[in-house]
C-alpha atoms as a printed R data frame, in Angstrom:
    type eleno elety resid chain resno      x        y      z
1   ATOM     1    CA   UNK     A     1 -4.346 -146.082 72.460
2   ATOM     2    CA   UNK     A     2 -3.859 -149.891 72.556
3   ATOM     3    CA   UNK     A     3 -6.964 -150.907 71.814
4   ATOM     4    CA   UNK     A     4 -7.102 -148.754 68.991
5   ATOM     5    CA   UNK     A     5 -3.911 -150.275 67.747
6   ATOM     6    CA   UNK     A     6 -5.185 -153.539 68.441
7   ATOM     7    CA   UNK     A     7 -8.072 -152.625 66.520
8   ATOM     8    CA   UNK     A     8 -6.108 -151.484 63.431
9   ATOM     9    CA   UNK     A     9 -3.945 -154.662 63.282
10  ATOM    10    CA   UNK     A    10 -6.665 -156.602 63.435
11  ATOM    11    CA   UNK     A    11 -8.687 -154.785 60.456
12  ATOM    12    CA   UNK     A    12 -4.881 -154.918 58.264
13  ATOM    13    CA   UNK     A    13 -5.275 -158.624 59.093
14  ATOM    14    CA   UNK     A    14 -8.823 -159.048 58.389
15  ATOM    15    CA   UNK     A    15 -7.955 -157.011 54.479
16  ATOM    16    CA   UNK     A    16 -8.195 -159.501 51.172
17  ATOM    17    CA   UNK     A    17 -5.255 -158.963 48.852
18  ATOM    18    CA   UNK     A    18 -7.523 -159.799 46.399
19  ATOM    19    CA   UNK     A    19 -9.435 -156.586 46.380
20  ATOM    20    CA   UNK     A    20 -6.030 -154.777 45.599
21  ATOM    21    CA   UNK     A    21 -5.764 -153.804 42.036
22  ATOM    22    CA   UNK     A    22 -3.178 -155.617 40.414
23  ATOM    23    CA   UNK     A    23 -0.969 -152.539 39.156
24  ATOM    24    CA   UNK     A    24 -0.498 -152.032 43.125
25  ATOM    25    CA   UNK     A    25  0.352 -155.805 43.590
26  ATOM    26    CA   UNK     A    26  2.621 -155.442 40.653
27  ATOM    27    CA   UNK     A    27  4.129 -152.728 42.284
28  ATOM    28    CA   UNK     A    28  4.365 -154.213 45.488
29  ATOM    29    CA   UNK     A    29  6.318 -157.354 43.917
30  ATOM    30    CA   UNK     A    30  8.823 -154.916 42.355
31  ATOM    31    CA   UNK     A    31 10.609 -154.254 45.644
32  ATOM    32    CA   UNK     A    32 11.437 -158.077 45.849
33  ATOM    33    CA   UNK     A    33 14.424 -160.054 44.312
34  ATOM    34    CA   UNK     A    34 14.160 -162.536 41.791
35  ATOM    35    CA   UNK     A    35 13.595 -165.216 44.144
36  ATOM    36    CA   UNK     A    36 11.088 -164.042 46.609
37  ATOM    37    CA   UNK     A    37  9.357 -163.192 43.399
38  ATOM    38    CA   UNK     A    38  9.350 -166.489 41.871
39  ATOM    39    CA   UNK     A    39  8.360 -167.579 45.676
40  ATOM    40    CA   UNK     A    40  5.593 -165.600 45.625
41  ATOM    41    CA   UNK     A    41  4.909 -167.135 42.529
42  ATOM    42    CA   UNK     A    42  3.086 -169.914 44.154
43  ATOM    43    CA   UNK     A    43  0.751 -168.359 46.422
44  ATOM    44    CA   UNK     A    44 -2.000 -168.882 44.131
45  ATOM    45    CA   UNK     A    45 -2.950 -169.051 40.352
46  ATOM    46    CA   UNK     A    46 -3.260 -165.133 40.613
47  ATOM    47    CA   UNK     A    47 -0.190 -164.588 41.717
48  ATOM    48    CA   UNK     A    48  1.733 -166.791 39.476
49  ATOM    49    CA   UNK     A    49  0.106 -165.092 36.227
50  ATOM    50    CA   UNK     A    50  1.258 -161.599 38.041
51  ATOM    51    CA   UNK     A    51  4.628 -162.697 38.684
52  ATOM    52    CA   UNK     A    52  5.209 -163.425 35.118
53  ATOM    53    CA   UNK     A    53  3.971 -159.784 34.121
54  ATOM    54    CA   UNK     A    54  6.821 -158.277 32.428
55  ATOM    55    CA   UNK     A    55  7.160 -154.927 34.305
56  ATOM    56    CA   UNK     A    56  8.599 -157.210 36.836
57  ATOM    57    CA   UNK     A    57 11.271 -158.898 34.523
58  ATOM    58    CA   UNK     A    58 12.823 -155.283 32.754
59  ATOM    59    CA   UNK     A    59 15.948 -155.055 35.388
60  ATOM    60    CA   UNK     A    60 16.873 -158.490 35.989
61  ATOM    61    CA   UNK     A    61 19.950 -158.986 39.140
62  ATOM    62    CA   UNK     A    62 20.806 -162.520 39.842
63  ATOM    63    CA   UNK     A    63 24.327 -161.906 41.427
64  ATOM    64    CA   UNK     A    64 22.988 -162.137 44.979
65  ATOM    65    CA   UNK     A    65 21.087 -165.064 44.227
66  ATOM    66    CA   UNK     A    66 24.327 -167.848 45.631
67  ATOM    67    CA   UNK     A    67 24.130 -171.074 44.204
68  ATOM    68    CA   UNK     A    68 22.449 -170.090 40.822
69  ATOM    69    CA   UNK     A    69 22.895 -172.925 38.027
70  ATOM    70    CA   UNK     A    70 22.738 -173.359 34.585
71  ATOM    71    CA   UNK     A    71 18.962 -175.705 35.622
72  ATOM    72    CA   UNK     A    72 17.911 -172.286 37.266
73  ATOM    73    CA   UNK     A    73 18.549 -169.866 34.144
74  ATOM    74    CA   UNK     A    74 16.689 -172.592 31.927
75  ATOM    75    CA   UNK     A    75 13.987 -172.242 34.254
76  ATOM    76    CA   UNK     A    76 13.673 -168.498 35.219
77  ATOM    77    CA   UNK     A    77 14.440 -168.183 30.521
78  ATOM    78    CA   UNK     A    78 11.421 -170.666 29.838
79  ATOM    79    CA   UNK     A    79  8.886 -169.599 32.844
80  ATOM    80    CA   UNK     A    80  9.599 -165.513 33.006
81  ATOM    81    CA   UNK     A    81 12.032 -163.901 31.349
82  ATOM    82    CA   UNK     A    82 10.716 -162.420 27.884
83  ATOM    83    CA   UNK     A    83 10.579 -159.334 25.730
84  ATOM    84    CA   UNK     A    84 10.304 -157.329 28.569
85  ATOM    85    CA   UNK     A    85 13.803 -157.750 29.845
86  ATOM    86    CA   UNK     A    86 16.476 -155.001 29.402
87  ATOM    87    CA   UNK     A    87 19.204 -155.491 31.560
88  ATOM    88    CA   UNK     A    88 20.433 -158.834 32.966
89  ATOM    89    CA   UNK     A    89 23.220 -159.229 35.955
90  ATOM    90    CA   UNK     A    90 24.770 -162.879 36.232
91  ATOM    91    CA   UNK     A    91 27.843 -163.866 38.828
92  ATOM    92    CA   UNK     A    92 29.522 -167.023 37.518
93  ATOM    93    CA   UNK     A    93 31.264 -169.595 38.902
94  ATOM    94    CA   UNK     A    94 34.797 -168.975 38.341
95  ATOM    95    CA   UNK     A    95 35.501 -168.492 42.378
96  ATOM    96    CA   UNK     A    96 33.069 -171.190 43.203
97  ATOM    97    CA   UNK     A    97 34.077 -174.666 44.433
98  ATOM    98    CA   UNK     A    98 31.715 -176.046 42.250
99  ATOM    99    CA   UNK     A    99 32.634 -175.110 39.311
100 ATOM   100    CA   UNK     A   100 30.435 -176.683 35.660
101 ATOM   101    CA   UNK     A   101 29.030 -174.742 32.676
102 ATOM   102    CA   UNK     A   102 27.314 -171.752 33.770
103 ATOM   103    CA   UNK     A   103 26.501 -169.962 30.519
104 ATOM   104    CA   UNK     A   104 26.103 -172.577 27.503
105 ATOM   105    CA   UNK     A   105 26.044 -171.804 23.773
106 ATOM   106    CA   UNK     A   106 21.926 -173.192 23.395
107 ATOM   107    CA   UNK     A   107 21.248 -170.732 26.542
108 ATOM   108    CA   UNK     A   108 22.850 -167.921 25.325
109 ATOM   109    CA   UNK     A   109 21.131 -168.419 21.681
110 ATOM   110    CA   UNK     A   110 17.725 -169.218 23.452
111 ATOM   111    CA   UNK     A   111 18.353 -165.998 25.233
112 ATOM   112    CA   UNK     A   112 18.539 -164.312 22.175
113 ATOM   113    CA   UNK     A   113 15.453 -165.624 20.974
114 ATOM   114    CA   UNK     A   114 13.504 -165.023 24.004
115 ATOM   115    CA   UNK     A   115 14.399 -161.967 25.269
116 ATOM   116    CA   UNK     A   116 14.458 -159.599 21.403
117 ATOM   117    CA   UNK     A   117 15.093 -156.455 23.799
118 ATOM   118    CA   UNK     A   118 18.187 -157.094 26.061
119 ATOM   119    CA   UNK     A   119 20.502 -154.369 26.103
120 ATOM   120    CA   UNK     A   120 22.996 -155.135 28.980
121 ATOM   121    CA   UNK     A   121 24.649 -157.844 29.543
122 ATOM   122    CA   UNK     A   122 26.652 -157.838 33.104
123 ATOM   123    CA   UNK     A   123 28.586 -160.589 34.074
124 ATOM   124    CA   UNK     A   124 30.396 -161.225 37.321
125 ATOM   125    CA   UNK     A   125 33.417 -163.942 37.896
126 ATOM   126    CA   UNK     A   126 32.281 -165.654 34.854
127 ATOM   127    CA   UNK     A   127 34.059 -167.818 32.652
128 ATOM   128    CA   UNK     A   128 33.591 -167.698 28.939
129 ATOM   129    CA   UNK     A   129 36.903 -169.311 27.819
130 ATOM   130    CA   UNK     A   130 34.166 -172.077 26.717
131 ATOM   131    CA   UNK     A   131 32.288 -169.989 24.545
132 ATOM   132    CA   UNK     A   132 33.197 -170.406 20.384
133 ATOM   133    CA   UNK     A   133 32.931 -166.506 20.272
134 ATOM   134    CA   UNK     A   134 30.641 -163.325 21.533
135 ATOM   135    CA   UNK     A   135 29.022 -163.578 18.445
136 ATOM   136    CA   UNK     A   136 26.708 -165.799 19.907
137 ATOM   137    CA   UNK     A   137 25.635 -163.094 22.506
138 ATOM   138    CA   UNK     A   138 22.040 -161.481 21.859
139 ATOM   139    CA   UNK     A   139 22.738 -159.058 18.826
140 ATOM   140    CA   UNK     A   140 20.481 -156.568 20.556
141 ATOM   141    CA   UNK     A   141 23.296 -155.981 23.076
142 ATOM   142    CA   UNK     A   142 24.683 -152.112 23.364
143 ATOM   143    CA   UNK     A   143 26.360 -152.708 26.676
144 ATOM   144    CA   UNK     A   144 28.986 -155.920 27.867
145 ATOM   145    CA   UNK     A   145 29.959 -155.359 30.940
146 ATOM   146    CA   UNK     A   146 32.401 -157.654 32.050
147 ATOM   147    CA   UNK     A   147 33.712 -157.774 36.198
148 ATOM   148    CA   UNK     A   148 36.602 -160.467 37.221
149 ATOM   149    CA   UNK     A   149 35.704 -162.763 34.140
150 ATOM   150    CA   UNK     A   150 38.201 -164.796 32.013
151 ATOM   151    CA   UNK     A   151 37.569 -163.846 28.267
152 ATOM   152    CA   UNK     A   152 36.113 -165.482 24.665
153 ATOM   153    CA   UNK     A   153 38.430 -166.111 22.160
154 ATOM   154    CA   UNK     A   154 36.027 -162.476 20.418
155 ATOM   155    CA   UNK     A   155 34.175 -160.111 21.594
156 ATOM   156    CA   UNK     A   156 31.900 -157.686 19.157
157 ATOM   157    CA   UNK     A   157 29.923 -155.149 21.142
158 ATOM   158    CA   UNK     A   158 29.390 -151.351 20.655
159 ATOM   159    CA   UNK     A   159 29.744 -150.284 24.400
160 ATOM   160    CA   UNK     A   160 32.490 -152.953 26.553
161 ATOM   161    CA   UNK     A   161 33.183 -152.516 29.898
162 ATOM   162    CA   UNK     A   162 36.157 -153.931 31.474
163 ATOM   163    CA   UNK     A   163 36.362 -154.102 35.271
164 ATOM   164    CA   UNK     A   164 39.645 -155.805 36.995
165 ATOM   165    CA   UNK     A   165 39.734 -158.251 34.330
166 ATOM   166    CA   UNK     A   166 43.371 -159.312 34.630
167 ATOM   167    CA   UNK     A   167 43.512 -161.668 31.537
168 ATOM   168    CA   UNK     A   168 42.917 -158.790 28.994
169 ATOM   169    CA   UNK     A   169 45.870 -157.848 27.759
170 ATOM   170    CA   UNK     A   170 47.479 -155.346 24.974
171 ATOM   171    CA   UNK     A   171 47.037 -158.881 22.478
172 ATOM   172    CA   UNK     A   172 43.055 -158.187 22.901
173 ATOM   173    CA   UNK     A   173 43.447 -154.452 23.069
174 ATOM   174    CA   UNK     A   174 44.802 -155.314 18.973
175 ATOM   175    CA   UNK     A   175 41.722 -157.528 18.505
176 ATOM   176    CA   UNK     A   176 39.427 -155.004 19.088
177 ATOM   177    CA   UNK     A   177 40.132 -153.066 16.155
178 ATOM   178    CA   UNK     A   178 38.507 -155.629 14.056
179 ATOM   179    CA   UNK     A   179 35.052 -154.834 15.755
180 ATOM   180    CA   UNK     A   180 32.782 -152.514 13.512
181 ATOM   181    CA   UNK     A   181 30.128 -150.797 15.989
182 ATOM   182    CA   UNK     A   182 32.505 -150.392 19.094
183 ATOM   183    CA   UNK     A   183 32.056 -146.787 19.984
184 ATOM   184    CA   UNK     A   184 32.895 -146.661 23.676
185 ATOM   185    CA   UNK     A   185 35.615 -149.040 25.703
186 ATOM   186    CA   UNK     A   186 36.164 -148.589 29.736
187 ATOM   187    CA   UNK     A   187 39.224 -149.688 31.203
188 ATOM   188    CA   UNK     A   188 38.953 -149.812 34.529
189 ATOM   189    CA   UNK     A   189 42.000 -151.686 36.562
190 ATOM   190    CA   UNK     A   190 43.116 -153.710 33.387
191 ATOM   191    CA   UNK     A   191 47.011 -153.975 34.385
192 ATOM   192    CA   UNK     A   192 48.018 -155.990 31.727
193 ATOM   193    CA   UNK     A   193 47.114 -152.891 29.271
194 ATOM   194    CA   UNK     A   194 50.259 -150.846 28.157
195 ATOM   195    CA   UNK     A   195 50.931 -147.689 26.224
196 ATOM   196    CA   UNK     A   196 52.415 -149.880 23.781
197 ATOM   197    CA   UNK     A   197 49.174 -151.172 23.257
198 ATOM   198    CA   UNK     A   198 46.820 -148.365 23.411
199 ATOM   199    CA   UNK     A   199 49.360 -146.696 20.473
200 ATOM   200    CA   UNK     A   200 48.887 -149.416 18.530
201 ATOM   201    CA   UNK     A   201 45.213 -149.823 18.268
202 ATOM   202    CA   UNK     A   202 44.510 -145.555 17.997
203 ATOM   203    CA   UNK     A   203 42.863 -144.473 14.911
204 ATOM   204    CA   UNK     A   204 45.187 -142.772 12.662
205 ATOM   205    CA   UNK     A   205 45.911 -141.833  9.078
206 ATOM   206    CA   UNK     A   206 46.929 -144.797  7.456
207 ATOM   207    CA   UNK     A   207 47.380 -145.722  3.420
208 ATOM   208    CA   UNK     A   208 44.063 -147.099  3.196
209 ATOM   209    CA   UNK     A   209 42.448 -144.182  5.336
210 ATOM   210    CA   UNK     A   210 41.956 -144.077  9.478
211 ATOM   211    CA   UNK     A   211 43.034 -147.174 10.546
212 ATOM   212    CA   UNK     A   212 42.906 -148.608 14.372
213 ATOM   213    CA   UNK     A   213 39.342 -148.221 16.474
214 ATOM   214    CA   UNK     A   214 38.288 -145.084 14.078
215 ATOM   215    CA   UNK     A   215 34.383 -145.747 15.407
216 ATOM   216    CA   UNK     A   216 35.420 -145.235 18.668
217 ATOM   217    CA   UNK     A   217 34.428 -142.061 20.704
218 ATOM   218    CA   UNK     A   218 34.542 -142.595 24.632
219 ATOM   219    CA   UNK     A   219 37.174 -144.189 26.399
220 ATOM   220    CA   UNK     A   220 37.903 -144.431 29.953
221 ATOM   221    CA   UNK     A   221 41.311 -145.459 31.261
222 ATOM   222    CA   UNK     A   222 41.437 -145.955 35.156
223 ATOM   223    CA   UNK     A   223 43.898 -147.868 37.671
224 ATOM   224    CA   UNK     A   224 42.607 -147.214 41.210
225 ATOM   225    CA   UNK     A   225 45.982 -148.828 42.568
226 ATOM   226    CA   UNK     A   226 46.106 -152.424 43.646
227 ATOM   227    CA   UNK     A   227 49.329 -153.588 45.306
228 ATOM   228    CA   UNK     A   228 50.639 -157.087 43.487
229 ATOM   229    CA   UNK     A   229 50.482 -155.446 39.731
230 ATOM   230    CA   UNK     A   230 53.049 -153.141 38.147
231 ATOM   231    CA   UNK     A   231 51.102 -149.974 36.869
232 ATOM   232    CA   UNK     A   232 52.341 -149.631 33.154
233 ATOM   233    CA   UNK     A   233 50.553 -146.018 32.753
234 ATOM   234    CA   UNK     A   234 49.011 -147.204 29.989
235 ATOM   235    CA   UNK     A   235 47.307 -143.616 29.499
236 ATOM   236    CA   UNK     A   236 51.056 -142.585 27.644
237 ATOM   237    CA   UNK     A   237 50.108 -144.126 24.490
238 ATOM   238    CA   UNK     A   238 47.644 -141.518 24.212
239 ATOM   239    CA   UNK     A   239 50.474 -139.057 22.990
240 ATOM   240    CA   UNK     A   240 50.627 -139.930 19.726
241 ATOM   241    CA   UNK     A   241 47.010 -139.208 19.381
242 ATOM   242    CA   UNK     A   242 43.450 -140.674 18.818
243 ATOM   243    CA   UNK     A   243 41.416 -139.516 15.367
244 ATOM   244    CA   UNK     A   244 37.742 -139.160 16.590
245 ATOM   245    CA   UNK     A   245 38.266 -139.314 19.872
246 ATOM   246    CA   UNK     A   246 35.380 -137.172 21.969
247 ATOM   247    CA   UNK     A   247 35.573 -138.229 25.584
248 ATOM   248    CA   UNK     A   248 38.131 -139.428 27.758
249 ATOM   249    CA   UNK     A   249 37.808 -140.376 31.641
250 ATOM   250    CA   UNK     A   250 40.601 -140.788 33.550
251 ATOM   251    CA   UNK     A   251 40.980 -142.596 36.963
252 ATOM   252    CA   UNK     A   252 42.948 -143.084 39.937
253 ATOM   253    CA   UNK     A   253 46.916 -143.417 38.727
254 ATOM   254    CA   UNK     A   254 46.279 -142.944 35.281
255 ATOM   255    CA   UNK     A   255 45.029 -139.329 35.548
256 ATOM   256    CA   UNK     A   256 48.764 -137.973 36.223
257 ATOM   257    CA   UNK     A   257 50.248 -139.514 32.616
258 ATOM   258    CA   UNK     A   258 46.786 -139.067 31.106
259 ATOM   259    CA   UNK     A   259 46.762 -135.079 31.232
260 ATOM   260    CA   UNK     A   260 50.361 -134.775 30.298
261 ATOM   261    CA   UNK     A   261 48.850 -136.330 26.840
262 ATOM   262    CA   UNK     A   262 45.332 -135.317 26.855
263 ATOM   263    CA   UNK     A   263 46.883 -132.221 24.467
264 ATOM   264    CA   UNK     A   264 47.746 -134.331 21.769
265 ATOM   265    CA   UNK     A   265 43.768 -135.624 21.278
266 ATOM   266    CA   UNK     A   266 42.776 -132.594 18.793
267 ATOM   267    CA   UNK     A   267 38.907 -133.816 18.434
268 ATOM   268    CA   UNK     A   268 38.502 -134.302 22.305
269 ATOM   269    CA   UNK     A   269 35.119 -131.870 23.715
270 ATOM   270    CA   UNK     A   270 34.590 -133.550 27.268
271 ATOM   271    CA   UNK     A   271 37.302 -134.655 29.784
272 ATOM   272    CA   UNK     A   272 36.776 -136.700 33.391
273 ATOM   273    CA   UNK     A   273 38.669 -137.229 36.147
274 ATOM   274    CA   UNK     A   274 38.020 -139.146 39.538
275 ATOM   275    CA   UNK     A   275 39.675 -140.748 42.578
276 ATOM   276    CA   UNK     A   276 42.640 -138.486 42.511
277 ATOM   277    CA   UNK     A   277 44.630 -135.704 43.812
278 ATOM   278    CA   UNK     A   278 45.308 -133.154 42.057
279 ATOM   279    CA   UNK     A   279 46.427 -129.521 42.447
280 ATOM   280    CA   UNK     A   280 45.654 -126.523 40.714
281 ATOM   281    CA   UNK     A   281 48.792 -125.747 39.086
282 ATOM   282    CA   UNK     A   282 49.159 -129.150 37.029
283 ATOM   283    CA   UNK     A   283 45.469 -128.389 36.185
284 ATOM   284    CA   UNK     A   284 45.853 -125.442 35.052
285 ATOM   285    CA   UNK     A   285 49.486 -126.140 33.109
286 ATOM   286    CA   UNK     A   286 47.551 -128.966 31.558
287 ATOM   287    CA   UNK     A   287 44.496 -127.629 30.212
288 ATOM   288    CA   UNK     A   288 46.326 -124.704 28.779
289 ATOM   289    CA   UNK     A   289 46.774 -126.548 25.338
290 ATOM   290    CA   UNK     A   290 42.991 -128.151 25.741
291 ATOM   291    CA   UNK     A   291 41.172 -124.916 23.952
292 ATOM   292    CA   UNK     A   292 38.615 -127.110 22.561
293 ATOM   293    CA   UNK     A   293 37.101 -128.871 25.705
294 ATOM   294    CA   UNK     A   294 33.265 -127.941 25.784
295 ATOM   295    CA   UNK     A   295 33.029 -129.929 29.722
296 ATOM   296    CA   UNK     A   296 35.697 -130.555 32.024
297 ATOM   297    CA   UNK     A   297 34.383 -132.610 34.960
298 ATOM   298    CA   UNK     A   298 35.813 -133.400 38.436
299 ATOM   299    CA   UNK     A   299 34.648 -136.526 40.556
300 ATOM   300    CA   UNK     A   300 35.987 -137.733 43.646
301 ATOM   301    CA   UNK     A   301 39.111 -135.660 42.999
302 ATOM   302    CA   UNK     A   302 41.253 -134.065 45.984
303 ATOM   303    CA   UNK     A   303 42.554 -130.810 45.545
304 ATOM   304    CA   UNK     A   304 45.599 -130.059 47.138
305 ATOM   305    CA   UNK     A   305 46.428 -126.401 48.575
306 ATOM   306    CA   UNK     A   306 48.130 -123.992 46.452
307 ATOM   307    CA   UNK     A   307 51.554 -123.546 47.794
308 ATOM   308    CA   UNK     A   308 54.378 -121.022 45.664
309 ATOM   309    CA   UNK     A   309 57.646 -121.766 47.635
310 ATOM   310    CA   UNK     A   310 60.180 -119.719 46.476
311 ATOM   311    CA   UNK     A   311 62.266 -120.935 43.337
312 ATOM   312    CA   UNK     A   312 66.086 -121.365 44.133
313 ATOM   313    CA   UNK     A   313 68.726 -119.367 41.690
314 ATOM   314    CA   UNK     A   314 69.134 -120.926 38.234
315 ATOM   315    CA   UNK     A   315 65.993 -122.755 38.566
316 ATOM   316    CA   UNK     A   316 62.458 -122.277 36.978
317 ATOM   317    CA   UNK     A   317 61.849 -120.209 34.082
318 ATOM   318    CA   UNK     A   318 59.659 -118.584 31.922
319 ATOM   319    CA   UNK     A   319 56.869 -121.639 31.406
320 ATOM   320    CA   UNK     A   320 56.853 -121.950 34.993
321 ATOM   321    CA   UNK     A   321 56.400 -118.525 35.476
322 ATOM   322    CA   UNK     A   322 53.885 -118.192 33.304
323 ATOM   323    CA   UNK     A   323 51.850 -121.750 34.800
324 ATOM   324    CA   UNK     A   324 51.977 -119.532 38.373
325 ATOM   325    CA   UNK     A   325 50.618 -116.563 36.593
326 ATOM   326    CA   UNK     A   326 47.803 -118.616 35.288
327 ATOM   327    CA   UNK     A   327 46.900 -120.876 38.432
328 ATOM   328    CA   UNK     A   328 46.941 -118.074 40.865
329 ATOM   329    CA   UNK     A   329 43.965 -116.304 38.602
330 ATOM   330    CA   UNK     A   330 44.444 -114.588 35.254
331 ATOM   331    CA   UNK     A   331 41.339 -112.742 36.160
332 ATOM   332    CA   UNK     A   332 42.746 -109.871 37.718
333 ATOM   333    CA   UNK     A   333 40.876 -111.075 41.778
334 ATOM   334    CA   UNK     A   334 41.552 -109.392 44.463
335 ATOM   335    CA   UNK     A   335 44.194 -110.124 47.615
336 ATOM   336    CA   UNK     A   336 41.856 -111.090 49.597
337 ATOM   337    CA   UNK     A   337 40.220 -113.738 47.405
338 ATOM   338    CA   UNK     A   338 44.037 -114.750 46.495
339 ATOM   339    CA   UNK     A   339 44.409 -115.495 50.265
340 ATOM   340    CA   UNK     A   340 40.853 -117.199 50.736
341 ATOM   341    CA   UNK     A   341 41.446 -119.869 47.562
342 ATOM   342    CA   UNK     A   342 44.906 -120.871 49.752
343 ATOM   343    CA   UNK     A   343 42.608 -122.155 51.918
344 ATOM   344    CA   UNK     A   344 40.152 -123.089 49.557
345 ATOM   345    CA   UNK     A   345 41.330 -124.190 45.448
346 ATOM   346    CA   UNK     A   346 38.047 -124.631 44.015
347 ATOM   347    CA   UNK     A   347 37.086 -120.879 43.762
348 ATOM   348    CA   UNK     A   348 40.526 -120.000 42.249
349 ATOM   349    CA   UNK     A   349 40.763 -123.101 40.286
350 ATOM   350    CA   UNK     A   350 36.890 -122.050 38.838
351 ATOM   351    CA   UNK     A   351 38.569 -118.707 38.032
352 ATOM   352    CA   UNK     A   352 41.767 -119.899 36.331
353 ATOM   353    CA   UNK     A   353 39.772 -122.222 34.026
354 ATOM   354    CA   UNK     A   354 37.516 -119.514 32.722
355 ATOM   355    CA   UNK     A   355 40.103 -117.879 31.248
356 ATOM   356    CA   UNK     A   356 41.957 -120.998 30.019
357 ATOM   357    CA   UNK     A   357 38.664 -122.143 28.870
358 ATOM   358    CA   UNK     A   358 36.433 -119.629 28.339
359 ATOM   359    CA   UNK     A   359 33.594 -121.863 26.453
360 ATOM   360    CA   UNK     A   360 33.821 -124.903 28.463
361 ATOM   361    CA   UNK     A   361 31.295 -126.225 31.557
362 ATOM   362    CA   UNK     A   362 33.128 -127.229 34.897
363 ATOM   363    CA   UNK     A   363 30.980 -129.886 37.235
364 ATOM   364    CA   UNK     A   364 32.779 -130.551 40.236
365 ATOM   365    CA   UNK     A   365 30.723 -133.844 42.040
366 ATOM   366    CA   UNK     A   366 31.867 -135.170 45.992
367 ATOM   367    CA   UNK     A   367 35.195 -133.044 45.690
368 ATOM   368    CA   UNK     A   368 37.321 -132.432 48.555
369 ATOM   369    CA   UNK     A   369 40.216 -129.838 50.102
370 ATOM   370    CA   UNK     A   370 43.296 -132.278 50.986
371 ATOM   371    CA   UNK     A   371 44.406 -130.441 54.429
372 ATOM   372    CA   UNK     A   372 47.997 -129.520 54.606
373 ATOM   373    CA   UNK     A   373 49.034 -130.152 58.340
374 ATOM   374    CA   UNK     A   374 52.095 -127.917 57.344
C-alpha cells in the first residue's frame, strides 16, 4: 500500500494545471481570499487573465485583509474589480493606529463608474465624517450596511443597516425622513435612539398627507444588552403608530416594550422576534389584538415554563383571567397534553396561537425550553 501511494503522489505531482479547463481553475480560485487570489495572480500570464475573470470578483470581503490602504483599493478598483461585482465588505481605520483617508470622494465616484452593478455596500469601523454626503455612494446601492462607523453629514439609501453605531442618534433618526426610496431601516444596538425619536419620524396623517418615513415598510429595532449604555426602549414610540408599516423585528431588550405596542401598527402582516425570553402568557396576551399578522416568527427566543400560581384575594381580574384561558389552549386539549406543554411551551403555545391567529404561519428557528430548577 505504500508504494501505491507513493505512486499516486508522484502521478498528482507529475499532472499540468494547464490541461485543466479553466471553468475548474476558476472554480478552484473561488475558495481563496482576495489576496491569495491576486497572489496567484502572478503565477503566469494565464493565471493573471483568470484571476481577473469576473465570477471571481461578484462577492468581494476585504475585512480580513489587515493593513488594507487607500493605494490597495486603487489598485484591486483599476486591475479587478468591474461590472461583475455585487457586494463589497471594507473594515476602516477608525480603531487603527494608523489612521489617514481610507475611503476618498474620487474612489468612491470611480467606484461608481467601475463597478455599474454594486448592490451592497458593508463597511466596518469606518470613518466617513470626511465624506461631503452619501450621495456620492454608487447610486446602484440597495443595501448600506454600516458596523462601528462614525457617520456622513447624509445618508440616502433604500435598505440601511445600522449595527452598534453609537453616534446615530434620534437627530439622524429626523434626517431620515427626507430620504425618498428608504423602504427598510435595522436598528440593531443604536442606544442613542429613543421613543421620542422613533414617534417623531413615523408616518402619519398630516395636513399635507402622510408625513414622516411613509415609504418605509421593514424595520427592525434590537438592543442585545451592552453594559455602559442606558437602554431608552426606544421600541415605545411605536405606540402611537406607523402608516405602512409591514414588518417589524424585534431583538434582545426591545422585544418586551415592542409587543406591548406592536397592537397599535394596524397595516403590520409579519412580526420577528430573537435573542429573548419570553413566556407564553405575554405571547399570547400580546398577540390577542394582532388579528392581522399573516407570519409570526420566533428566533433564538427562550420560552419560559408555564407556571399559574394562585392569585391572592382582591387581585387579578377578568383580563387576566381571560389571558390564562387563552395561553393554557382555547382549543379545548386534553389533561394530559395540558400537563406535557408544562414541560414543554411550544406545543401549547402552537395551539394558543391558532386560535388567536387562525390565518397566520408560525416558524420557530434554534428555540429553546428555559429549565425552571424550581
Amino acid at each position: 500500500s505504500g508504494g501505491f501511494f507513493v505512486y499516486k503522489m508522484d502521478e498528482f505531482w507529475g499532472c499540468n494545471l494547464d490541461y485543466f479547463p479553466e471553468n475548474i481553475l476558476i472554480d478552484v480560485l473561488s475558495y481563496l481570499n482576495v489576496r491569495e487570489v491576486v497572489r496567484a495572480g502572478r503565477v503566469c500570464k494565464r493565471w493573471k487573465r483568470l484571476v481577473k475573470d469576473q465570477r471571481l470578483w461578484r462577492n468581494v470581503d476585504l475585512t480580513s485583509w489587515k493593513g488594507v490602504t487607500s493605494r490597495i483599493l486603487w489598485v484591486l478598483l483599476r486591475q479587478y474589480l468591474g461590472c461583475g461585482l455585487r457586494c463589497l465588505r471594507l473594515r476602516g481605520l477608525l480603531l487603527s493606529a494608523r489612521g489617514g483617508t481610507f475611503l476618498s470622494e474620487s474612489w468612491l465616484k470611480a467606484l461608481s463608474t467601475k463597478c455599474p452593478r454594486l448592490s451592497k455596500l458593508y463597511l466596518l469601523h469606518a470613518d466617513l465624517r470626511s465624506l461631503p454626503s452619501c450621495q456620492i455612494l454608487p447610486p446602484s446601492l440597495q443595501v448600506l450596511e454600516l458596523r462601528g462607523c462614525e457617520l456622513p453629514p447624509s445618508l440616502q439609501e433604500r435598505r440601511l443597516v445600522l449595527n452598534n453605531v453609537p453616534s446615530f442618534t434620534d437627530q439622524h433618526l429626523q434626517g431620515l425622513t427626507s430620504w425618498e426610496r428608504l423602504c427598510r431601516l435595522e436598528l440593531r444596538d443604536t442606544f442613542r435612539v429613543t421613543a421620542n425619536g422613533l414617534r417623531s419620524c413615523a408616518a402619519k396623517d398630516g395636513v399635507c398627507g402622510v408625513e414622516g418615513l411613509s415609504r418605509l415598510k421593514f424595520l427592525e429595532i434590537g438592543i442585545t444588552g451592552r453594559q455602559g449604555y442606558q437602554l431608552h426602549m426606544a421600541s415605545l414610540g411605536l405606540g402611537a403608530g406607523w402608516l405602512g408599516l409591514e414588518e417589524l423585528s424585534l431583538g434582545g431588550k426591545e422585544v418586551g416594550p415592542g409587543l406591548l405596542c406592536a397592537s397599535r401598527l394596524r397595516d403590520l402582516k409579519r412580526l420577528r422576534l430573537w435573542d429573548c425570553t419570553l413566556s407564553e402568557l405575554q405571547i399570547a396576551r400580546s398577540c390577542r389584538m394582532l388579528r392581522g399578522l399573516r407570519q409570526l416568527e420566533f428566533v433564538d427566543v427562550r420560552f419560559q415554563p408555564r407556571q399559574n400560581p394562585p392569585a391572592e384575594e382582591g387581585e387579578g381580574g377578568e383580563e387576566e383571567e381571560q389571558d390564562r384561558e387563552e395561553a393554557a389552549g382555547a382549543d379545548g386539549s386534553s389533561d394530559e397534553n395540558k400537563t406535557a406543554d408544562m414541560n414543554d411551551p411550544i406545543p401549547g403555545l402552537r395551539r394558543t396561537l391558532a386560535v388567536l391567529l387562525p390565518s397566520c404561519t408560525l416558524v420557530f428557528t434554534n428555540c429553546s425550553v428555559q429549565n425552571n430548577e424550581d
